[in-house]
C-alpha positions as protocol buffer text, in pm:
chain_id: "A"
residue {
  index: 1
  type: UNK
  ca { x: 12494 y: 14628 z: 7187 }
}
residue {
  index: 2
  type: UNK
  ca { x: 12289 y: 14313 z: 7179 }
}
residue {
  index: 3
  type: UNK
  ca { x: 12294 y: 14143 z: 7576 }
}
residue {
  index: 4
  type: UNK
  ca { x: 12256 y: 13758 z: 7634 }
}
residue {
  index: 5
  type: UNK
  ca { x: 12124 y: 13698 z: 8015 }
}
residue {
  index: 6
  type: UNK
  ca { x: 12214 y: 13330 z: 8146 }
}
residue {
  index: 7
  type: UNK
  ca { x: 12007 y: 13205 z: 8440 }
}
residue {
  index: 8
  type: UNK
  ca { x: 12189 y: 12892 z: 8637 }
}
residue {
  index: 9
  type: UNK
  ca { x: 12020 y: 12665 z: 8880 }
}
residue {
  index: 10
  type: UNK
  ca { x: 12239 y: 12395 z: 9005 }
}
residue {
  index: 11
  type: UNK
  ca { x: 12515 y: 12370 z: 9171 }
}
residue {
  index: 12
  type: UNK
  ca { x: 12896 y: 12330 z: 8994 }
}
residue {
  index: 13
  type: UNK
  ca { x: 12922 y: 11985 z: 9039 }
}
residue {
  index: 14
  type: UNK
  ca { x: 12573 y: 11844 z: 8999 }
}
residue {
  index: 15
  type: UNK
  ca { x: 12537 y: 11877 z: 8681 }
}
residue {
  index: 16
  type: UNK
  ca { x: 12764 y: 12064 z: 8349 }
}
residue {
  index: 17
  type: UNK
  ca { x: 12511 y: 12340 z: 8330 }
}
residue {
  index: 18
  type: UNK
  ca { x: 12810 y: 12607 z: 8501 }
}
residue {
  index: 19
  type: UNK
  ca { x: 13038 y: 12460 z: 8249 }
}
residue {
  index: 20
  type: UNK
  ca { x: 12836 y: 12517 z: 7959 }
}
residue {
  index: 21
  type: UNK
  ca { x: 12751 y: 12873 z: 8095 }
}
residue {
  index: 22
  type: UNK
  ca { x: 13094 y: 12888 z: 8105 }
}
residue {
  index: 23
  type: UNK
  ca { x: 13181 y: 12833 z: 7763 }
}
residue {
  index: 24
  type: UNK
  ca { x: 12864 y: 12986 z: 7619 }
}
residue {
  index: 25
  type: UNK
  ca { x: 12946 y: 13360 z: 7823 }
}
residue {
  index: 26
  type: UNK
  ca { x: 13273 y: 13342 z: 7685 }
}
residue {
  index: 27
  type: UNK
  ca { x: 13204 y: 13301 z: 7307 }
}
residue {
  index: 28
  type: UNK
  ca { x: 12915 y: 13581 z: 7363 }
}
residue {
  index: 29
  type: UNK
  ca { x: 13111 y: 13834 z: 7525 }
}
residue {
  index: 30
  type: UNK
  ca { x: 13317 y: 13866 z: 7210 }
}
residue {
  index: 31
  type: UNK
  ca { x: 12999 y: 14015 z: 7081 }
}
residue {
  index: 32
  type: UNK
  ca { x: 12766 y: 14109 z: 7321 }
}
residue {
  index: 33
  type: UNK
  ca { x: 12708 y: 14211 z: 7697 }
}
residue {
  index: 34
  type: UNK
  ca { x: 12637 y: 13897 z: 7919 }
}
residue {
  index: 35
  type: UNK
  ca { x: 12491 y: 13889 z: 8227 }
}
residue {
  index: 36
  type: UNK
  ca { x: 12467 y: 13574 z: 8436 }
}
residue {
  index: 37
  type: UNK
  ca { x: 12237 y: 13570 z: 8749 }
}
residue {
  index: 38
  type: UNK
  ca { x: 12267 y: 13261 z: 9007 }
}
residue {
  index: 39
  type: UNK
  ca { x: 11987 y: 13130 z: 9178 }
}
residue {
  index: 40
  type: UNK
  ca { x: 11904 y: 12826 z: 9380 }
}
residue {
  index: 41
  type: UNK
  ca { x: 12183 y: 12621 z: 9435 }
}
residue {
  index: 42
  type: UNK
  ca { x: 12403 y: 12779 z: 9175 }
}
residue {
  index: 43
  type: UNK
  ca { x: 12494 y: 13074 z: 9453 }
}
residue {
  index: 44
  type: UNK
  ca { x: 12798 y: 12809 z: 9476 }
}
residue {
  index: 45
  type: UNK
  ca { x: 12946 y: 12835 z: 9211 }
}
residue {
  index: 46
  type: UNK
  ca { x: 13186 y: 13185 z: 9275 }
}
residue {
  index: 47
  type: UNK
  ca { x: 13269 y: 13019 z: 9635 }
}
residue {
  index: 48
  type: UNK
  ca { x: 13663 y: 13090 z: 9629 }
}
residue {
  index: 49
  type: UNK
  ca { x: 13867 y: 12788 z: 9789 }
}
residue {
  index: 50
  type: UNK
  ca { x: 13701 y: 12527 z: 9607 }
}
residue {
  index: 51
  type: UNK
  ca { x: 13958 y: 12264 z: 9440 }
}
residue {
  index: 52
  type: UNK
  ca { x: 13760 y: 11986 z: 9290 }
}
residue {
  index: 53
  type: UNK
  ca { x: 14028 y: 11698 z: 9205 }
}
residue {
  index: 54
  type: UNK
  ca { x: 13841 y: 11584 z: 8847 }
}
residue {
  index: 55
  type: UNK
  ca { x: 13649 y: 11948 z: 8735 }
}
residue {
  index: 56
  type: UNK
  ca { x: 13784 y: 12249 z: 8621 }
}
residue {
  index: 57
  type: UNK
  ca { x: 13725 y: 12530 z: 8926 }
}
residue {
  index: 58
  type: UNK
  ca { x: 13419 y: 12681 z: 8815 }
}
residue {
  index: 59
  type: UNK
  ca { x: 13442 y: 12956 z: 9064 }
}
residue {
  index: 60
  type: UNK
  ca { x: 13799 y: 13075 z: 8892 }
}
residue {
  index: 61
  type: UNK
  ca { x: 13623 y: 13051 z: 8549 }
}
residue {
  index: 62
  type: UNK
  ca { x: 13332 y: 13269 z: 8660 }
}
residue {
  index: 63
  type: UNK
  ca { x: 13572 y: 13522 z: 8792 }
}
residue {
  index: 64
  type: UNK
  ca { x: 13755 y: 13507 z: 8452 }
}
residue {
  index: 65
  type: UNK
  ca { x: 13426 y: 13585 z: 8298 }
}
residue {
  index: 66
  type: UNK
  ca { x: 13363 y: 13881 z: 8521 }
}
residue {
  index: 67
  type: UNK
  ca { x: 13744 y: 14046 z: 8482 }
}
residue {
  index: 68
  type: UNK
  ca { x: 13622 y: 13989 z: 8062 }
}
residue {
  index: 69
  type: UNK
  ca { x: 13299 y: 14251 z: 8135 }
}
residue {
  index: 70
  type: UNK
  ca { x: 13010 y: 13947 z: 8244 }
}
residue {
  index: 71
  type: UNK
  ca { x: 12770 y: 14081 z: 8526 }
}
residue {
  index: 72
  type: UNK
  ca { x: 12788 y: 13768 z: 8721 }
}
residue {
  index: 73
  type: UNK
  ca { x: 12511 y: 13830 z: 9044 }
}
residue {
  index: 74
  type: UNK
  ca { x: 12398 y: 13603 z: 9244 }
}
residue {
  index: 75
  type: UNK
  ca { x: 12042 y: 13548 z: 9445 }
}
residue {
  index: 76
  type: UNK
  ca { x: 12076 y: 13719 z: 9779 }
}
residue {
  index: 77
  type: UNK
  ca { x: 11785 y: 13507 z: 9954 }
}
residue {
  index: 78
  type: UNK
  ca { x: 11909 y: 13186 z: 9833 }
}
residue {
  index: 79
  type: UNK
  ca { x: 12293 y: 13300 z: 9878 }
}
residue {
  index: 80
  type: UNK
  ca { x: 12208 y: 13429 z: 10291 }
}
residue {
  index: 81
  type: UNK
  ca { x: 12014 y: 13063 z: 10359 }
}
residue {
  index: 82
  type: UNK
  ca { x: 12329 y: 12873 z: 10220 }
}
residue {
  index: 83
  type: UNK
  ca { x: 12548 y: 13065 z: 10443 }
}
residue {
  index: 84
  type: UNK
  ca { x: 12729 y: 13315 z: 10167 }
}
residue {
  index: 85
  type: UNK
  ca { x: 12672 y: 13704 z: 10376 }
}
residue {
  index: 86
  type: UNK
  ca { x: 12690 y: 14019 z: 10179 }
}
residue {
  index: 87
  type: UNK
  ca { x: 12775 y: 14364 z: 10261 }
}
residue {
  index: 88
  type: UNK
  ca { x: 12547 y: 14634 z: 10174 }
}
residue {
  index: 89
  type: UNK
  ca { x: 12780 y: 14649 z: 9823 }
}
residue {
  index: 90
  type: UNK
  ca { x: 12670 y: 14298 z: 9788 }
}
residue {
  index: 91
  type: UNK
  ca { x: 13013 y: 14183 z: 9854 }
}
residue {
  index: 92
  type: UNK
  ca { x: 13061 y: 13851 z: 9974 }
}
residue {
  index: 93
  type: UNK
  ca { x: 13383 y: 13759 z: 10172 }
}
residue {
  index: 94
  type: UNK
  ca { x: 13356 y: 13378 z: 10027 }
}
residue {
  index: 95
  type: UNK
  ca { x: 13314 y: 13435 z: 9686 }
}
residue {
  index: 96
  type: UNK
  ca { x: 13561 y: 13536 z: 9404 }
}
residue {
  index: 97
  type: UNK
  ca { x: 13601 y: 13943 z: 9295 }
}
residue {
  index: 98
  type: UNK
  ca { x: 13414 y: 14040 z: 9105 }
}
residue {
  index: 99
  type: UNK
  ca { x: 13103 y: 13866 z: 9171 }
}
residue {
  index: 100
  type: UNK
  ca { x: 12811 y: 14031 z: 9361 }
}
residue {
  index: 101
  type: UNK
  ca { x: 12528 y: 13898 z: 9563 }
}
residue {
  index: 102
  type: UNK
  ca { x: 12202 y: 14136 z: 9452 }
}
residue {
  index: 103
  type: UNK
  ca { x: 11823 y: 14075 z: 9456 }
}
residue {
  index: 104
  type: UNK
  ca { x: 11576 y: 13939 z: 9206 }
}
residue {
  index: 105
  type: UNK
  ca { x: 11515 y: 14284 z: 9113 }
}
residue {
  index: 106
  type: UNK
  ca { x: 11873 y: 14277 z: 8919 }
}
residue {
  index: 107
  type: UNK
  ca { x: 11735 y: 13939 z: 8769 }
}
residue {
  index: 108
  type: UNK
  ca { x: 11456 y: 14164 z: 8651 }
}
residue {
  index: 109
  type: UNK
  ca { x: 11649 y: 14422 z: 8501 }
}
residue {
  index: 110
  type: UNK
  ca { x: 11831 y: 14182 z: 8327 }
}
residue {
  index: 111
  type: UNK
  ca { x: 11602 y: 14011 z: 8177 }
}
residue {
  index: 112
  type: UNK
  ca { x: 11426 y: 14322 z: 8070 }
}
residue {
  index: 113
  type: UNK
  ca { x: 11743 y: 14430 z: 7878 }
}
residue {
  index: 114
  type: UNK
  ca { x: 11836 y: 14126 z: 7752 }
}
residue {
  index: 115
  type: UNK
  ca { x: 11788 y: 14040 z: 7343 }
}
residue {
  index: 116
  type: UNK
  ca { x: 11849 y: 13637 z: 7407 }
}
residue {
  index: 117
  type: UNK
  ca { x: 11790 y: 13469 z: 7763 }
}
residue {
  index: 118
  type: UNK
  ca { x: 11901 y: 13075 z: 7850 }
}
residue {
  index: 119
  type: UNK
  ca { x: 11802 y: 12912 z: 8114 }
}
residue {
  index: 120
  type: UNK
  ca { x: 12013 y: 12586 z: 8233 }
}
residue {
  index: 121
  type: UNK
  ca { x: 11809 y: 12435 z: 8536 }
}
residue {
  index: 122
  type: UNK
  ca { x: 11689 y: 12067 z: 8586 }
}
């Protein structure tokens, strides 16, 4: 099975790049694997709780894309210095299920397996 890897930068409301993610993981997973590793500021994204007024909740729709088979991980260094914590399971109490906080290693496992790789990042 072919894999698409999707690297995101920013956060969910700075820019559309989760959106696009978003809608890009969804129309791959009907024919590939998709893995989607958050980094910098994007380690907001799967914070549960978050009801923006004029945006869809991206942290719901990342979820969704997890409970569809996406391996959504996000950076544990820049998740632990913007205050998300992680069990040794890489469980974090403030994000939605099925999303795990794991190292750049997992980015570069990813990557290695991956046939396609986008990047969204400013």
């Amino acid at each position: 099975m072919k894999t698409l890897t999707i690297i995101l930068t920013d956060g969910p409301y700075i820019s559309e790049y989760a959106d696009m993610a978003c809608k890009i993981a969804s129309e791959a997973l009907k024919i590939s694997q998709v893995n989607i590793f958050l980094y910098l500021d994007a380690v907001h994204i799967p914070k549960a709780g978050q009801k923006p007024s004029l945006f869809a909740d991206m942290g719901q729709q990342f979820q969704d894309l997890a409970e569809k088979g996406a391996v959504v991980r996000a950076c544990v260094r820049c998740a632990s210095a913007r205050g998300y914590p992680a069990d040794e399971a890489g469980i974090c109490p403030d994000y939605h299920q099925g999303i795990k906080i794991s190292s750049l290693y997992d980015l570069a496992e990813m990557l290695k397996a991956s046939d396609k790789v986008i990047a969204l990042s400013r």
